[in-house]
C-alpha positions in Angstrom: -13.1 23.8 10.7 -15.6 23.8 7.6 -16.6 20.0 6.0 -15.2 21.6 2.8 -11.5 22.8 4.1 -11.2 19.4 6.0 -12.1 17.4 2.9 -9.3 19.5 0.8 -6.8 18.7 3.9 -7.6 15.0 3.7 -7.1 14.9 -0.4 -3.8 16.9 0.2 -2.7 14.5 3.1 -3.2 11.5 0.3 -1.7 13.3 -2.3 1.2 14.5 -1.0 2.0 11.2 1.4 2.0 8.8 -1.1 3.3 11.2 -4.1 6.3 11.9 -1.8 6.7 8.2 -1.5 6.6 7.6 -4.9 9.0 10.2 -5.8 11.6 8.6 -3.2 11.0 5.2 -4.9 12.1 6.4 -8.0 15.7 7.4 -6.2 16.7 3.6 -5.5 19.2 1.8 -8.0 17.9 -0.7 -9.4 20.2 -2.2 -11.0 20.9 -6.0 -11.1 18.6 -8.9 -10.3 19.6 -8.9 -6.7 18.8 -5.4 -6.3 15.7 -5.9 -7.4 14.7 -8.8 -5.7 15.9 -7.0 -2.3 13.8 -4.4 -2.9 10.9 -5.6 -3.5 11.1 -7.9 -0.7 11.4 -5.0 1.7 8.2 -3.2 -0.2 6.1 -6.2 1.5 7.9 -6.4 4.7 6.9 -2.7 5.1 3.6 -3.5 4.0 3.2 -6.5 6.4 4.2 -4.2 9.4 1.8 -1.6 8.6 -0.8 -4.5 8.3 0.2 -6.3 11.6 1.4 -3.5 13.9 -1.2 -0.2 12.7 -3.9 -1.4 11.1 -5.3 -5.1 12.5 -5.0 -3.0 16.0 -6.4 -0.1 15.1 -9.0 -2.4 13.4 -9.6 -4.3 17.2 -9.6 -1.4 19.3 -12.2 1.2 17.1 -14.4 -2.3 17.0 -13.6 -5.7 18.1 -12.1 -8.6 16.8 -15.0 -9.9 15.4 -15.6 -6.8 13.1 -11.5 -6.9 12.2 -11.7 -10.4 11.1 -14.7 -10.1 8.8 -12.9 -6.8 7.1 -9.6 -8.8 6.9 -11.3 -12.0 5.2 -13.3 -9.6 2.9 -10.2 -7.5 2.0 -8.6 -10.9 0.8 -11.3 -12.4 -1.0 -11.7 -8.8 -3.1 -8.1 -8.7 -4.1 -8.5 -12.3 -4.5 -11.4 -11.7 -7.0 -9.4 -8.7 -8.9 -6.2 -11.0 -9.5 -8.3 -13.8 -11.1 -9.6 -10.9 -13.4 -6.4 -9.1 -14.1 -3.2 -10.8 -16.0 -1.5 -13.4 -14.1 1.7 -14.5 -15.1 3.5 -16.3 -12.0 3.7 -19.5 -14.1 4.1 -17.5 -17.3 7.6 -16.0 -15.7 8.8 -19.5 -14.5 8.5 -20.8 -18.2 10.1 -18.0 -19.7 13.0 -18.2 -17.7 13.3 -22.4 -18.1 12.9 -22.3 -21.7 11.7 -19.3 -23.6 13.3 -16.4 -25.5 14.6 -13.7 -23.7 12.7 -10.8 -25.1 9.4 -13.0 -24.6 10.5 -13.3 -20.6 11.4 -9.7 -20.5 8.0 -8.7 -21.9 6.2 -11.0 -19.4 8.0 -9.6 -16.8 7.6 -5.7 -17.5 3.5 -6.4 -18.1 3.8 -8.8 -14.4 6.0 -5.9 -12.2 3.3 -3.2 -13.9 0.6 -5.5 -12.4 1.7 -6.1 -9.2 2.3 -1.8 -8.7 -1.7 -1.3 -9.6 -2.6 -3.7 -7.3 -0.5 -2.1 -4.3 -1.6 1.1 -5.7 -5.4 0.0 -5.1 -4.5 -1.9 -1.5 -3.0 1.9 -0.4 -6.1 3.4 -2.1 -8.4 1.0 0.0 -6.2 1.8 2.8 -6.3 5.8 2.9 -10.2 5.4 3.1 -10.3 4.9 6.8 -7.6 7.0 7.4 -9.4 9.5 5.6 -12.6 9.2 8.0 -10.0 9.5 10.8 -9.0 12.3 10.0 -12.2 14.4 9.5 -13.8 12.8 12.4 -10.7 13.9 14.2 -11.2 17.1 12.6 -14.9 17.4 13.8 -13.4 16.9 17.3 -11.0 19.2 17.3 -8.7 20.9 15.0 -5.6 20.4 17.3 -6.3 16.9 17.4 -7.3 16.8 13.5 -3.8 18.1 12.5 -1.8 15.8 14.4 -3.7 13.2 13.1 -3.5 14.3 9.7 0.7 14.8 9.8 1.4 11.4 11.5 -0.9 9.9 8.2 0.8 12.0 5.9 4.7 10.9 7.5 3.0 7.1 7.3 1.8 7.0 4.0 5.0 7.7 2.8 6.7 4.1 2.8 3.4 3.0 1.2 4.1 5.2 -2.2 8.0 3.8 -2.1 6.5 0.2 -2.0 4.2 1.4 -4.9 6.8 3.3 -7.1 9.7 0.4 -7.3 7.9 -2.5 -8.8 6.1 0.2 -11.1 9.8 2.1 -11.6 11.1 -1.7 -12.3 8.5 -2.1 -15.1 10.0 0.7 -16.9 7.1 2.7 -16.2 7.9 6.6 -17.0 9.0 8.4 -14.1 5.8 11.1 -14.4 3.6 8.1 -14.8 4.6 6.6 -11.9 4.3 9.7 -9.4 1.1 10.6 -11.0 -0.1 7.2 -9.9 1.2 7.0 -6.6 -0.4 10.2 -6.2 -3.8 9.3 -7.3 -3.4 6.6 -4.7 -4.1 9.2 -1.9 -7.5 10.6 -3.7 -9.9 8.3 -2.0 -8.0 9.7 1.2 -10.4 12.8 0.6 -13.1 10.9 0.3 -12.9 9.4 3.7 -12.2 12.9 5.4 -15.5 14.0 3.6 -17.6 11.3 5.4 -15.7 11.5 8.6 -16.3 15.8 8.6 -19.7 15.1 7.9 -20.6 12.4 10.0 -18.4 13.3 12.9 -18.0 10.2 14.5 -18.0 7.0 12.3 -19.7 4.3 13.4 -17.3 1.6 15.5 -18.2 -1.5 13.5 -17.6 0.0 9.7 -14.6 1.7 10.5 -13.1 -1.2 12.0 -14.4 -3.8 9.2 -12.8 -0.6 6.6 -9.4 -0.9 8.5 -9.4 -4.8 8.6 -10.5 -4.5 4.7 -7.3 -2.4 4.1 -4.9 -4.5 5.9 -6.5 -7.9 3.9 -5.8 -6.2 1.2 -2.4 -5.5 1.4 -1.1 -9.0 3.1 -3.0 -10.7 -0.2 -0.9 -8.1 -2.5 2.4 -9.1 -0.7 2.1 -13.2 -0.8 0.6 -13.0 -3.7 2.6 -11.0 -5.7 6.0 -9.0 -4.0 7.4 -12.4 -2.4 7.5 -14.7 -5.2 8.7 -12.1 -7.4 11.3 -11.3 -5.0 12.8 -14.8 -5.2 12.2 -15.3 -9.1 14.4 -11.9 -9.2 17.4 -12.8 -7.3 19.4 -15.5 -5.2 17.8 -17.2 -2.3 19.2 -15.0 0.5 18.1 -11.5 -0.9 14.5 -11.7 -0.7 14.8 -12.6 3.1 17.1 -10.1 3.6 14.9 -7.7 2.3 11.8 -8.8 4.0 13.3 -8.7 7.1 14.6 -5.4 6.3 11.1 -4.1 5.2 9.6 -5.2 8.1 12.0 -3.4 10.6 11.9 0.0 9.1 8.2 -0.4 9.0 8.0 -0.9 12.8 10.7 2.1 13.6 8.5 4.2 11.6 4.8 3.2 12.9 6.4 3.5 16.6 8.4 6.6 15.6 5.3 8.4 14.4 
């Protein structure tokens, strides 16, 4: 298969994944604190599982551990970087709900849930890079082996646009805007299947240090931002609840697919 038709497969593989995702996301009732705070719990526990169980693996055994750990520690310190640059309010929220007016907490909470969806919206960006070169140097293998690869992505990114869509769907961003996003999530997927068709096969160390980049990415995104706002949401027992919920569907579906 031409570079050209494989790149279009990857960017339609992104798009489509994640979109589909999205649009799911936007199904779920959120109504109620609780609700909320259970949901977003399980949007990180399916994001941990896809960390821990996919990509840290996949990460080791394209490179070694050595390679996975420098991606992981760079994906951290980068998201680390963009959270000092972009508004923060963790404390913000806790004062606003001790003492301030409600429509000043309600504010600071739409602006922090809008936040925290761009940021998983650019771990699943950094993410669907290196399954993007997977995919075209899967491609540049064979084309059998190049469409399994690319439905089994496709089927996976799917979770990843439902943890995208609810804290966006939760800031009371429109419903196009939010599947538009989600969708431009999976761009950079064609990217990746550019470089992969091209190249062929991708170098062992970069692809692994891209992997371990994604999955760094996405356990900073969670801690940081999906678990305390779970339990500022909600009562004690539904953010654990959730988590553990997240994480379980996120195993079933890696093993599944």
């Amino acid at each position: 298969m031409g570079i050209l038709a494989t790149t279009v497969i990857g960017l339609l593989v992104g798009i489509l994944g994640t979109g589909a995702g999205g649009v799911l996301g936007l199904w779920f009732n959120l109504r109620g604190r609780n609700s909320l705070s259970f949901l977003l719990a399980a949007s990180g526990g399916v994001m941990i599982s896809i960390s821990l169980v996919e990509l840290v693996p996949e990460a080791i055994e394209v490179g070694n551990k050595g390679w996975a750990a420098v991606g992981l520690l760079l994906g951290t310190l980068a998201l680390f970087v963009l959270d000092m640059l972009l508004p923060h309010t963790h404390n913000a929220l806790v004062r606003a709900g001790k003492g301030q007016e409600r429509g000043a907490y309600h504010g600071q909470k739409m602006t922090k849930l809008r936040s925290m969806g761009l940021l998983i919206g650019l771990g699943i960006a950094m993410h669907n890079i290196p399954e993007g070169l997977a995919i075209g140097a899967a491609y540049a293998h064979e084309e059998a082996l190049g469409i399994g690869v690319a439905f089994l992505i496709a089927a996976q990114n799917i979770p990843e646009g439902m943890a995208m869509a609810v804290p966006l769907r939760a800031g009371k961003v429109r419903t196009l805007d939010i599947i538009l996003s989600t969708m431009a999530a999976g761009l950079p997927m064609g990217l990746g299947a550019l470089v992969g068709a091209v190249f062929g096969a991708i170098s062992p160390p970069f692809l692994s240090i891209s992997l371990g980049f994604a999955a760094g990415a996405m356990m900073y995104v969670v801690s940081d931002e999906l678990i305390p706002e779970a339990h500022l949401c909600g009562s004690e027992q539904y953010p654990t609840i959730g988590l553990v919920t997240g994480i379980f569907i996120g195993v079933v579906a890696i093993f599944i697919m």
